[in-house]
C-alpha positions as CSV (number, residue, x, y, z in Angstrom):
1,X,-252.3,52.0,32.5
2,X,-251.4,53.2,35.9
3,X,-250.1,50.1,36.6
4,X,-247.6,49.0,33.6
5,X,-244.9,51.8,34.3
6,X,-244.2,50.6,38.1
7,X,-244.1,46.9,36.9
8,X,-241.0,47.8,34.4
9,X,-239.3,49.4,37.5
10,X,-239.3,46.4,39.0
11,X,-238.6,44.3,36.2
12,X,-235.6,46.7,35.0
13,X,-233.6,46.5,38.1
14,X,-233.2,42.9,38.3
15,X,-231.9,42.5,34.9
16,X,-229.8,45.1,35.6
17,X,-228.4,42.7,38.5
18,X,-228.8,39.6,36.4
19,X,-227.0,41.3,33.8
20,X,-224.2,42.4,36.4
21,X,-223.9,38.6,37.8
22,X,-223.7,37.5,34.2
23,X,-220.9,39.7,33.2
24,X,-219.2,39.4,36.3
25,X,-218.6,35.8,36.4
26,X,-217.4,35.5,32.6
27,X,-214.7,38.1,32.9
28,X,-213.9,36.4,36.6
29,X,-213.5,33.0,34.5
30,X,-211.5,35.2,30.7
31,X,-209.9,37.5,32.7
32,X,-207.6,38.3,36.0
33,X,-209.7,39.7,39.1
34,X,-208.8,43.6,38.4
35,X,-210.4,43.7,35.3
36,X,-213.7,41.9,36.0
37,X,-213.8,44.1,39.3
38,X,-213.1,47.2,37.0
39,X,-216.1,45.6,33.9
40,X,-218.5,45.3,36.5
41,X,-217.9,48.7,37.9
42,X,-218.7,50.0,34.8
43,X,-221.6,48.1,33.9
44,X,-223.2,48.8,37.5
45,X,-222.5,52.6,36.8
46,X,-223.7,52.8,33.7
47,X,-226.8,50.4,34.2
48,X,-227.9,52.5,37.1
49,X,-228.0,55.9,35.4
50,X,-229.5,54.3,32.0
51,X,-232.5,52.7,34.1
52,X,-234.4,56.1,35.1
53,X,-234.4,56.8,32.1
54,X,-235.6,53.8,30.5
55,X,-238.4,54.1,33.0
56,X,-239.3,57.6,32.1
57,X,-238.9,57.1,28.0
58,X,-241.8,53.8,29.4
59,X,-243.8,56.5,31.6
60,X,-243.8,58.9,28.6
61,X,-245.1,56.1,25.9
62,X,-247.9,54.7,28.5
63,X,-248.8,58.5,28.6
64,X,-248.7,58.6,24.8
65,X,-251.0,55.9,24.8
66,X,-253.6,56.9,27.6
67,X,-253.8,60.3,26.1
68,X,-254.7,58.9,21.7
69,X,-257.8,58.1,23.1
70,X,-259.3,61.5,24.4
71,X,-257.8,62.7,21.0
72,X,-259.0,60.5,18.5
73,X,-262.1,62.7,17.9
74,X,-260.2,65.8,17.5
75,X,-257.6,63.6,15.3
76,X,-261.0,62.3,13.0
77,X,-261.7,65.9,12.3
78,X,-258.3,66.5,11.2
79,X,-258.1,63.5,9.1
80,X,-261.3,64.8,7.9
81,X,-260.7,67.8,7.1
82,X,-257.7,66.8,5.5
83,X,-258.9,66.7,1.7
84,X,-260.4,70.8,2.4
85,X,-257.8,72.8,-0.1
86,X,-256.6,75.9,1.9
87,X,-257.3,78.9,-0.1
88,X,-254.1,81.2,0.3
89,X,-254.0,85.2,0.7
90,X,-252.5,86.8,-1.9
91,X,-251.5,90.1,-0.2
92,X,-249.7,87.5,2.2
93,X,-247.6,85.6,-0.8
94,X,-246.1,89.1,-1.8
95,X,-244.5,90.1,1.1
């Protein structure tokens, strides 16, 4: 589990550049120079601020995960409790 979030990192940032190479060379081959310069820009930008935190929504699941199984016996008592009517104060209903 230690292990899976540093393997995204490195598989994020080359599809990043993938992605960049990809979209640069269509709009160098639809459109004039200035606006594939100016697409690319903005998909470079905006790839490189989304990535971190695509890693750290990945880092917060593998944590998520790593964590279900010291709670799974406290979650069995819950789910086993969960039939156990709660009996409700009155004096706490009136006010």
């Amino acid at each position: 589990m230690n292990f899976l979030p540093y393997v995204s990192e490195y598989a994020i940032e080359p599809l990043v550049v993938l992605g960049a190479i990809m979209i640069g060379a269509t709009q160098f081959i639809l459109q004039d120079a200035e606006q594939a310069v100016a697409t690319l820009i903005v998909f470079l930008a905006t790839g490189t601020r989304i990535a971190p935190a695509v890693l750290r929504v990945q880092q917060g699941i593998v944590l998520i995960r790593t964590s279900l199984g010291q709670a799974k016996p406290t979650l069995d008592l819950i789910e086993s409790l969960d039939p156990v009517s709660v009996i409700e104060d009155k004096n706490t209903m009136l006010m």
